[in-house]
PADREN-503209 format. One record per residue (C-alpha): residue in three letters; y, z, x negated. Coordinates in Angstrom, 1 decimal. Layout:
BEGIN
     r    north       up     east
   ala        Y        Z        X
...
END
This chain:
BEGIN
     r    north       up     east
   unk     11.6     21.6     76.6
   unk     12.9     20.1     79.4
   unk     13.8     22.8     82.2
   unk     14.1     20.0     85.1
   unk     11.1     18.8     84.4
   unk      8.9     22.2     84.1
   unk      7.2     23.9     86.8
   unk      5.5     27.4     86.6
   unk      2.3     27.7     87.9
   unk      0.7     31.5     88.2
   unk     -3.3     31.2     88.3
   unk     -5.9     33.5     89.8
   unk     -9.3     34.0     91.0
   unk     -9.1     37.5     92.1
   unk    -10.6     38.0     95.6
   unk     -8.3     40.7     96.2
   unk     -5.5     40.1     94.7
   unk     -2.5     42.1     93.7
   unk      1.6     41.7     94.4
   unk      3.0     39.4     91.9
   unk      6.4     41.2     91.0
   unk      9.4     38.9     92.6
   unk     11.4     36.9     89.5
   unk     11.6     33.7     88.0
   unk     11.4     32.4     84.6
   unk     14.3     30.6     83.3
   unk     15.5     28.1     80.1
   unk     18.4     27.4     79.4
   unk     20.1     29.8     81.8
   unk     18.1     27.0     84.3
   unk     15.2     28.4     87.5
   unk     11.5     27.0     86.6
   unk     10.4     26.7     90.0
   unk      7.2     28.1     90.8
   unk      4.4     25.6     92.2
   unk      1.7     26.5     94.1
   unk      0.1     23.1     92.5
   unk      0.8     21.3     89.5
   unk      0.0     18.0     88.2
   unk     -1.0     17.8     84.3
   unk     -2.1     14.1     82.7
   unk     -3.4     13.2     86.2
   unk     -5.2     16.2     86.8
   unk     -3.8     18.2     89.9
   unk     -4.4     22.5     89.0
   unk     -4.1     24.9     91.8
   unk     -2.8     28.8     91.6
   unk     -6.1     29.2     92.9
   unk     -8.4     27.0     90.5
   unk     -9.9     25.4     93.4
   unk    -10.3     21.5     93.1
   unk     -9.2     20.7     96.7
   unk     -5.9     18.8     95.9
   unk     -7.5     16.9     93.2
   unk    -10.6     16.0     95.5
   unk     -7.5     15.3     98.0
   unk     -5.5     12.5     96.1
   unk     -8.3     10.4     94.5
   unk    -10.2     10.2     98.2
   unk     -6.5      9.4     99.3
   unk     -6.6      6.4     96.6
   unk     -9.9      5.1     97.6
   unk     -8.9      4.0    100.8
END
């Protein structure tokens, strides 16, 4: 695994949703940054599942 090239992305759905305890995950004695998007085989995921960053880039490549 590559640490440089890694990003941590935390996902929910809740409505109400809870404190995420502070911390980061490391490798390598190396920070994984945490993303609020992440890009995965041209797919763009959201912490929140919603599509609007995806919807966002391809409307961004049609014109």
């Amino acid at each position: 695994m590559n640490s440089k090239n890694s990003q941590h992305l935390r996902i929910s759905t809740k409505k109400n949703k809870t404190a995420i305890p502070a911390g980061n995950y490391t490798f390598d004695a190396e920070v994984i940054p945490t993303k609020a998007e992440a890009e995965c085989l041209g797919v763009t995921f959201s912490s929140g599942l919603d599509w609007t960053g995806q919807v966002d880039k391809v409307v961004a490549n049609i014109f």
